[in-house]
C-alpha positions, 0 to 999 in steps of 0.5 A: 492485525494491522500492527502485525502487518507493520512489523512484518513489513518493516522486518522485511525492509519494506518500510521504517518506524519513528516515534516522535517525542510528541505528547501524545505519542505519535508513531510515523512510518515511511517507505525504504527503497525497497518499498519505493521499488515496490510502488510502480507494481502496485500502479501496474496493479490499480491500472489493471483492476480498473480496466477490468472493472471498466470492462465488467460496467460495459459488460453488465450494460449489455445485460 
């Protein structure tokens, strides 16, 4: 599953694949721009999931 949600995500240009001559191979992956560009959003999201679930601690207290 997570190979499939690689591949979807470097066909779509949100991160790039290199395979090194290592032994054992070793594949790394890295973020496009795009994917950079994607990062603020994602920070915009963890801030906002942790206010809620700050939010839900108080309220649970109350109980």
């Amino acid at each position: 599953m997570l190979t499939l949600q690689l591949r979807d995500m470097e066909k779509n240009g949100l991160i790039e694949r290199e395979e090194t001559n290592d032994n054992p191979k070793r594949v790394l992956y890295y973020l496009t721009d795009l994917g950079e560009s994607f990062v603020p959003i994602l920070k915009s999201l963890e801030k906002w999931g942790n206010a809620y679930i700050s939010q839900q601690e108080e309220e649970l207290k109350r109980l």
